[in-house]
C-alpha positions in Angstrom: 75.7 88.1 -51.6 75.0 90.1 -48.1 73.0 88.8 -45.3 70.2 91.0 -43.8 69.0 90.6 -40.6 67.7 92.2 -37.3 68.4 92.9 -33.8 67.1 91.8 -30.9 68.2 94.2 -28.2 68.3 93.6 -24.5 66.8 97.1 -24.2 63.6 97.5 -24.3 62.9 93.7 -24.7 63.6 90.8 -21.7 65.0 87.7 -22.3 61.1 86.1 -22.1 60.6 87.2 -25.5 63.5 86.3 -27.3 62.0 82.9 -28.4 59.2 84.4 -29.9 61.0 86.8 -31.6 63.3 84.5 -33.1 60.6 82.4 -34.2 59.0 85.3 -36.2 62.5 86.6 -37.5 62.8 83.1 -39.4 59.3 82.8 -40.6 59.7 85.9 -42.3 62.6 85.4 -44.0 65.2 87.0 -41.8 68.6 85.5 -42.4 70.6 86.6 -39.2 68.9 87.6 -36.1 71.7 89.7 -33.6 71.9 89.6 -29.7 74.6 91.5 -27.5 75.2 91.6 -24.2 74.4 94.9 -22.1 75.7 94.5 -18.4 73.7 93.9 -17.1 70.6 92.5 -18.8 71.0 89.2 -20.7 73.7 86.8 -21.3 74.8 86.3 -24.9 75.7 83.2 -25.0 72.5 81.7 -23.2 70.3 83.7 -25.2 71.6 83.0 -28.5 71.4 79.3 -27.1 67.6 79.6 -26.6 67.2 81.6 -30.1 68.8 78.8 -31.8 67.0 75.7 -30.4 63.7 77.4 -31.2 64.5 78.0 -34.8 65.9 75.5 -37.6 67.5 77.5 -40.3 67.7 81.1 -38.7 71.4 82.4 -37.9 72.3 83.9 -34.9 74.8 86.5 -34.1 76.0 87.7 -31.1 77.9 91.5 -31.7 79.0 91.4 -29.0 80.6 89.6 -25.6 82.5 91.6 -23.5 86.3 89.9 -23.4 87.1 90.9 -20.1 84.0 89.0 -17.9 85.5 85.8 -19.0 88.6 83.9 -19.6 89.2 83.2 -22.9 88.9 79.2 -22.8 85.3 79.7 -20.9 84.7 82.1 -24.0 85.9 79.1 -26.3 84.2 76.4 -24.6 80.7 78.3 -24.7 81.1 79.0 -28.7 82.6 75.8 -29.6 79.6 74.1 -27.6 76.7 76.3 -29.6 78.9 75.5 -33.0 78.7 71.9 -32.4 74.8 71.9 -31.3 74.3 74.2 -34.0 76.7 73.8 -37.0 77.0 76.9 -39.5 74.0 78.9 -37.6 76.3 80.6 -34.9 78.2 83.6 -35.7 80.1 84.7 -32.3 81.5 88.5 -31.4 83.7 89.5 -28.8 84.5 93.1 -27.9 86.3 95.0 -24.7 83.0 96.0 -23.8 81.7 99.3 -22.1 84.2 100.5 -19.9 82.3 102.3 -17.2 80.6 99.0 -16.9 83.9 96.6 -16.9 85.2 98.9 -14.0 81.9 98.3 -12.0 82.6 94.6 -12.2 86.3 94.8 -11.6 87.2 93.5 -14.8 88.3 97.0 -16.5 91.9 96.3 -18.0 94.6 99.5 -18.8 94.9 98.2 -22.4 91.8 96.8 -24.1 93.7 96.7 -27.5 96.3 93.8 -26.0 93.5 92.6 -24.3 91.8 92.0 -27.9 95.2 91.2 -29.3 95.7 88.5 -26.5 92.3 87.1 -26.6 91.1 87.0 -30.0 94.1 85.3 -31.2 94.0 82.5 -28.2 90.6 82.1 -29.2 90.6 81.5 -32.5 93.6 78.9 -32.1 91.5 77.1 -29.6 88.1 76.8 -31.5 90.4 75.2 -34.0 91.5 71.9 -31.9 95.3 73.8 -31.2 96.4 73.4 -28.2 97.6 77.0 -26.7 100.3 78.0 -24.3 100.3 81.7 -23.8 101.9 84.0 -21.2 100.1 87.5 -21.6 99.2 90.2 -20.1 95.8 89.2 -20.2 95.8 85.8 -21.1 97.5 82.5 -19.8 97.5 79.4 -20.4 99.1 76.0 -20.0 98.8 73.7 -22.9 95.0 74.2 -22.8 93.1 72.1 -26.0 89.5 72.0 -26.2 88.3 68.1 -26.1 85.2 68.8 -28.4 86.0 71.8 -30.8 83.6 72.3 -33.5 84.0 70.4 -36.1 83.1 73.6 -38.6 84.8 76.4 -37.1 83.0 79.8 -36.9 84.2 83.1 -38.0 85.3 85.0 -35.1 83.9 88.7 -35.1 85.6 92.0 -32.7 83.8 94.5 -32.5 85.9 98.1 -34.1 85.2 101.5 -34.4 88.4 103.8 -34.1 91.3 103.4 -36.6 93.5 101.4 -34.5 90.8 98.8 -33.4 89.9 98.3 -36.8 93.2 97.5 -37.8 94.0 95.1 -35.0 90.5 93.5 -36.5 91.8 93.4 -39.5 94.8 91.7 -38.3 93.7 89.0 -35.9 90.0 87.9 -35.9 88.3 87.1 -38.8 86.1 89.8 -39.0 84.3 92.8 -37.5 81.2 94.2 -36.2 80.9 97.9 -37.0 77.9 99.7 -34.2 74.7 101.5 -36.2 74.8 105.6 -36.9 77.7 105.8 -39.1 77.3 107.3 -42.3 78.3 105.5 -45.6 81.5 107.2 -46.0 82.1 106.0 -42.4 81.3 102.7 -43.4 83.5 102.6 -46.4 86.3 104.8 -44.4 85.9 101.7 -41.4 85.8 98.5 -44.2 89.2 100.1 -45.5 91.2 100.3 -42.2 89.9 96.3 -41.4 91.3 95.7 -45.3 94.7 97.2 -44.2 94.7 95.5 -41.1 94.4 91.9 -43.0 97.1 92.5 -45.4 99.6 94.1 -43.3 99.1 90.7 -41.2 100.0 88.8 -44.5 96.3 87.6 -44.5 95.2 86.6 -47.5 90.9 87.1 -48.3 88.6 89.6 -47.1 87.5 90.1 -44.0 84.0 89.2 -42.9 82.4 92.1 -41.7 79.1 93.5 -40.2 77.1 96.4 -40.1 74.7 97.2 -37.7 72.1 100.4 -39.4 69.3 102.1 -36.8 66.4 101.7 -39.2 62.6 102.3 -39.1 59.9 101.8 -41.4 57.3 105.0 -42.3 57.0 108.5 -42.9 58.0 108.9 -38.8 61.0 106.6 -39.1 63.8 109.8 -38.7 61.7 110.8 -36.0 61.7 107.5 -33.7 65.4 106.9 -34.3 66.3 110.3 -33.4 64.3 109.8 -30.3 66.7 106.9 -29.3 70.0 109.1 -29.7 71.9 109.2 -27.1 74.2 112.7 -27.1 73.7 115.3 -29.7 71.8 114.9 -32.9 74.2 115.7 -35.8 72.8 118.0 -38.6 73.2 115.3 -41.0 71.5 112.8 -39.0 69.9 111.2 -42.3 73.2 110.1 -43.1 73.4 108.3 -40.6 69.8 106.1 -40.2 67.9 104.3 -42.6 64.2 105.2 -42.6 61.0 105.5 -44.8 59.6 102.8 -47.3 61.1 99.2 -47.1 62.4 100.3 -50.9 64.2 103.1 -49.5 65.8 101.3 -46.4 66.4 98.7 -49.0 68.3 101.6 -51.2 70.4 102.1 -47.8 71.1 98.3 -47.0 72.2 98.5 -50.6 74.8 101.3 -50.1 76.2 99.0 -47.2 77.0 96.3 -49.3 78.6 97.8 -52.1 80.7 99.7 -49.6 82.5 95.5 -48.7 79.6 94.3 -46.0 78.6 91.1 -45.9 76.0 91.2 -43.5 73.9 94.2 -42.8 71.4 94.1 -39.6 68.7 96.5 -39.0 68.2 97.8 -35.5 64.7 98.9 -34.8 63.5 102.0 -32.6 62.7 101.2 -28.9 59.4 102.5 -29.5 58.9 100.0 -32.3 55.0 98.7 -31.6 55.3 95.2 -33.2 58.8 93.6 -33.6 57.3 90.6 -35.6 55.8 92.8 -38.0 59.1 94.7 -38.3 60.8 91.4 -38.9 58.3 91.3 -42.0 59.8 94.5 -43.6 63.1 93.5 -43.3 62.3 90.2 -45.1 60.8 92.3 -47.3 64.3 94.4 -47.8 66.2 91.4 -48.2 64.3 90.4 -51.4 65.4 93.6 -52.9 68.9 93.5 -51.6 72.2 91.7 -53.9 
């Protein structure tokens, strides 16, 4: 069955209102609620933290980190401590992050694809009680074990978009977090490559993968989302949002799942007036979602 949640962005809304937010996601029936972390706004990790401890059932997401502002075992020791506080509610992402924003922190690396190579796969060997010794380009360490892994590992996310990323996805974390705007046929095109990716790493399942979808509720819905694009609006631009009547962004969140994703989260318009009352519709689209 697919998961449908929401997003909590950094932009337009502080870190203040996150606990309210959360708190409305879950009473209205909102099974994941997503963070990420915009340099250079709000941490992920703390955030999710405070999302969690205010809630009792609600999962949270974070889609994603940025690797490279943080070693790998800091990265490991942050998730594994939320997955222990929180068992089964945490669902961690890491990604290479925004480059023009890595650079202006000093942490911009020439290859972010060994970078996620390096790091996703130390990572995932530490959150499950291994000890690693690694000597990377990006990543070393000496016999480094976590004392207090979590006891039920979480799913490690990457965040994907061209065909070479996705397939490195694929191939070492345990699933992917694919950004909003893309059209179905992008979607299926993208849950294909990760697919590859597994099986040419000998992995055996499917991979656990996320879709973020811009989406707005009302006859102005195209309108507000195409307001937040950044770049040129594409002809086609209804191919890539999901707006009207909670039925018809239902109808959309639909198409998403029967294209492989398992969790589908609705990102509302920064000119959305009342973010607990959006967190109603998508409960609302959930009901009428397999």
């Amino acid at each position: 069955m697919t998961s449908v949640g929401a997003i909590f962005s950094p932009y337009p809304y502080p870190p203040e209102a996150l606990p309210d937010a959360a708190i409305a996601a879950e009473r209205a029936g909102v099974a994941e609620l997503w963070l990420w972390e915009d340099c250079f706004r709000e941490s992920a990790f703390a955030a999710a933290s405070a999302a969690l401890a205010v809630t009792s059932g609600l999962r949270v997401g974070i889609g994603i980190a940025p690797m490279p502002l943080r070693n790998v075992a800091v990265t490991a020791m942050e998730i594994a401590t939320i997955a222990r506080m929180f068992p089964d509610r945490f669902l961690p992402g890491v990604g290479h992050g925004v480059q023009s924003w890595m650079a202006q922190v000093g942490a911009r690396v020439a290859s972010p694809l060994t970078l996620m190579r390096e790091q996703v796969t130390a990572l995932r060997s530490l959150l499950a009680g291994e000890t690693v010794t690694a000597d990377g380009r990006y990543v070393a360490l000496d016999a480094v074990r976590l004392d207090w892994p979590p006891a039920a590992v979480p799913h490690v996310f990457a965040a994907a978009e061209g065909p070479k990323t996705l397939r490195l996805a694929g191939e070492v974390a345990d699933g992917a977090v694919l950004d909003s705007r893309h059209t179905i046929g992008e979607v299926v095109h993208a849950v294909g490559e990760l697919r590859a990716g597994r099986a040419d790493a000998g992995r055996a399942g499917e991979p656990d993968i996320v879709a973020y979808a811009a989406a707005a509720f009302g006859d102005d819905g195209v309108d507000r989302l195409v307001a937040d694009w950044d770049g040129e609006v594409p002809d086609d631009v209804t191919q890539h949002v999901l707006a009207g009547t909670v039925e018809e962004v239902a109808t959309g969140v639909q198409r998403h799942a029967d294209a492989g994703v398992q969790h589908v989260v609705l990102l509302p318009p920064r000119s959305e007036p009342d973010l607990a009352g959006y967190f109603e519709r998508v409960g609302e689209v959930a009901r009428l979602v397999r």
